[in-house]
C-alpha positions as CSV (number, residue, x, y, z in Angstrom):
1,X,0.9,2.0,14.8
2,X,-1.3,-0.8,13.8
3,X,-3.6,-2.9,16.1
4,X,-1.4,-6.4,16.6
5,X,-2.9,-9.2,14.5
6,X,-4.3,-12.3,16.1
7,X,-3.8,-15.5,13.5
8,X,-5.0,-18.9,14.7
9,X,-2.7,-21.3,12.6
10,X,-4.6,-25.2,11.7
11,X,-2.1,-27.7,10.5
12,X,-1.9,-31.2,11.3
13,X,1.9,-31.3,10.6
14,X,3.5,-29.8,14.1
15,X,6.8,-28.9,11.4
16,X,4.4,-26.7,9.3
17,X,3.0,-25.1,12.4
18,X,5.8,-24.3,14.3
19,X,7.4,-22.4,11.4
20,X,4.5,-20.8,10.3
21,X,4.3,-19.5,13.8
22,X,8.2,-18.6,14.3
23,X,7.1,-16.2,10.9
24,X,4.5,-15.1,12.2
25,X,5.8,-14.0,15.3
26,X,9.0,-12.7,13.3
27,X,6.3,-10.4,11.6
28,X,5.0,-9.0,14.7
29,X,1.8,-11.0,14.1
30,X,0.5,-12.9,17.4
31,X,-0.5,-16.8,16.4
32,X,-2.1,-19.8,18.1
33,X,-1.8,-22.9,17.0
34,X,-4.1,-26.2,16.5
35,X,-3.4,-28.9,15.2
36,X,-6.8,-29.9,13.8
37,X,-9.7,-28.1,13.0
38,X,-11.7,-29.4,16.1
39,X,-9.2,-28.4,18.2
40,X,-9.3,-24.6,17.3
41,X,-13.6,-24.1,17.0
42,X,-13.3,-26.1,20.6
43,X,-10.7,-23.2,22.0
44,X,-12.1,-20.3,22.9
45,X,-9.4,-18.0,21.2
46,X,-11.8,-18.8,17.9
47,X,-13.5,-15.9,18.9
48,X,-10.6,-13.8,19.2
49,X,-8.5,-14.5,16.1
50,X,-8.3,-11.7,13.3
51,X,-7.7,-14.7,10.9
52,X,-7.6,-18.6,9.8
53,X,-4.5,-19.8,8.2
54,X,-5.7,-23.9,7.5
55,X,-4.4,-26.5,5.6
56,X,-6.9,-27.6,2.9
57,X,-6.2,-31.0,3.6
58,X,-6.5,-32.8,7.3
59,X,-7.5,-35.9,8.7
60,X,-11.5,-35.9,10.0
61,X,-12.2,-32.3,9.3
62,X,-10.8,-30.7,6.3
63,X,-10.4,-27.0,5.7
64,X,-13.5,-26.7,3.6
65,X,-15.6,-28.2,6.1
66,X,-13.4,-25.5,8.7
67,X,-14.7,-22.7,6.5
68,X,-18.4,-24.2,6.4
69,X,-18.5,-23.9,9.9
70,X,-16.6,-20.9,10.5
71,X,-19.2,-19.0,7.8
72,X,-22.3,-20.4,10.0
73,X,-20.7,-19.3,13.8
74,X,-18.3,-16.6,13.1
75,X,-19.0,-15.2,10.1
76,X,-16.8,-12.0,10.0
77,X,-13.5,-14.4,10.7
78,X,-11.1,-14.3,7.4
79,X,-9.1,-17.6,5.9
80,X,-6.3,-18.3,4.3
81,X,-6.1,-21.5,3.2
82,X,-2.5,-23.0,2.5
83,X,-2.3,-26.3,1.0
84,X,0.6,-29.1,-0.7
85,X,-2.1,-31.1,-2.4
86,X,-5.2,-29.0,-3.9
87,X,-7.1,-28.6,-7.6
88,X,-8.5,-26.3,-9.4
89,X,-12.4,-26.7,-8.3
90,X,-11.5,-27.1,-4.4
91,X,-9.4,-24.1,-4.9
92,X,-12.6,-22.5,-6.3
93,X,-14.9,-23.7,-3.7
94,X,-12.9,-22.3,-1.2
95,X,-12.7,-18.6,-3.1
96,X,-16.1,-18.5,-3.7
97,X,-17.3,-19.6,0.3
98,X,-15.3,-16.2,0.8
99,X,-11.6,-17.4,0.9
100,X,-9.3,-14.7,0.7
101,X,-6.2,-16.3,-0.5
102,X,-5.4,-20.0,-1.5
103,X,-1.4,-20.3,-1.3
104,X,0.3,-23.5,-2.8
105,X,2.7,-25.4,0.0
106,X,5.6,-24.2,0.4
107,X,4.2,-20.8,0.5
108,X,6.2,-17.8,-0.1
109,X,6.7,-15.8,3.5
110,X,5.9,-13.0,2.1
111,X,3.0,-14.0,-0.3
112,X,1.4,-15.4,3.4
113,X,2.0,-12.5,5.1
114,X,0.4,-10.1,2.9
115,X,-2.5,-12.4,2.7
116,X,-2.8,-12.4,6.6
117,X,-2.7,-8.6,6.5
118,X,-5.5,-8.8,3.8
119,X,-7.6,-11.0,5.6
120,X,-6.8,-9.6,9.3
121,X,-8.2,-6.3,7.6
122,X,-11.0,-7.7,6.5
123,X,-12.1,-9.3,9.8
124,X,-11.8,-6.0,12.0
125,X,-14.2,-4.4,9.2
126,X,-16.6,-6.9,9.2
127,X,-16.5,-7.2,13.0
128,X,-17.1,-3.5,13.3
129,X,-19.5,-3.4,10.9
130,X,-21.7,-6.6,13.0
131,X,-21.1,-4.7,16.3
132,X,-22.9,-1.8,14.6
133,X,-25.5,-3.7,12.9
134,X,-26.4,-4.9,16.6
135,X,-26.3,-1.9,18.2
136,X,-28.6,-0.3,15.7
137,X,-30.7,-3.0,16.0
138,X,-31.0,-2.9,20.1
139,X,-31.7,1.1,19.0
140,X,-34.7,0.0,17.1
141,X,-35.9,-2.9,19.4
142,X,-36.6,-0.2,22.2
């Protein structure tokens, strides 16, 4: 059996949220949600979360400048950005920032969950792979 999934789900529309989360929890997968991106880096549970599902587009902070500061403080965390309104080059900004899926509004159940599972995957490698990094590093520093 597979570890449960932690998905922390940004959306400033509480509709889009709270079905995102019913799916989720229909999937087996455990989600938070925020309503803004200031809300979730101000939780604590940012730190716990195997992935980011945001909406590209939110009032204040939008989900580029989420993924900007999720690259500089938690840089193993994976995001899936889900968006009604997006183009082509922010689409590619957020792919190339390390992205793992960009899903047009309404998304496909499905199409999300596979991407959470993609990016939840991800996450738990690249944590594991940190948590070594700094032990072999406290190995060298002694």
């Amino acid at each position: 059996m597979s570890a449960l999934i932690k998905v922390a789900v940004i959306d400033d529309d509480e509709i889009i949220r709270q079905a995102l989360a019913r799916l989720l929890k229909s999937a087996g997968i455990e989600a938070a949600t925020f309503s803004s991106a200031r809300e979730f880096l101000d939780d604590s549970i940012c730190q716990q979360v195997d992935c980011a599902v945001t909406d590209m587009r939110m009032p204040g902070f939008d989900g580029l400048r989420l993924q900007e500061e999720l690259n500089r403080t938690i840089p193993h965390l994976s995001v899936v950005f889900i968006s009604g309104y997006s183009d082509i080059p922010m689409t590619v900004k957020a792919i190339r920032e390390g992205a793992v899926d960009f899903l047009e509004k309404p998304v496909e159940d499905e199409a999300l969950l596979a991407a959470i599972r993609r990016a939840a995957k991800r996450s738990q490698a690249l944590k594991a792979s940190c948590g070594e990094l700094n032990d072999l590093n406290d190995v060298i520093s002694c």
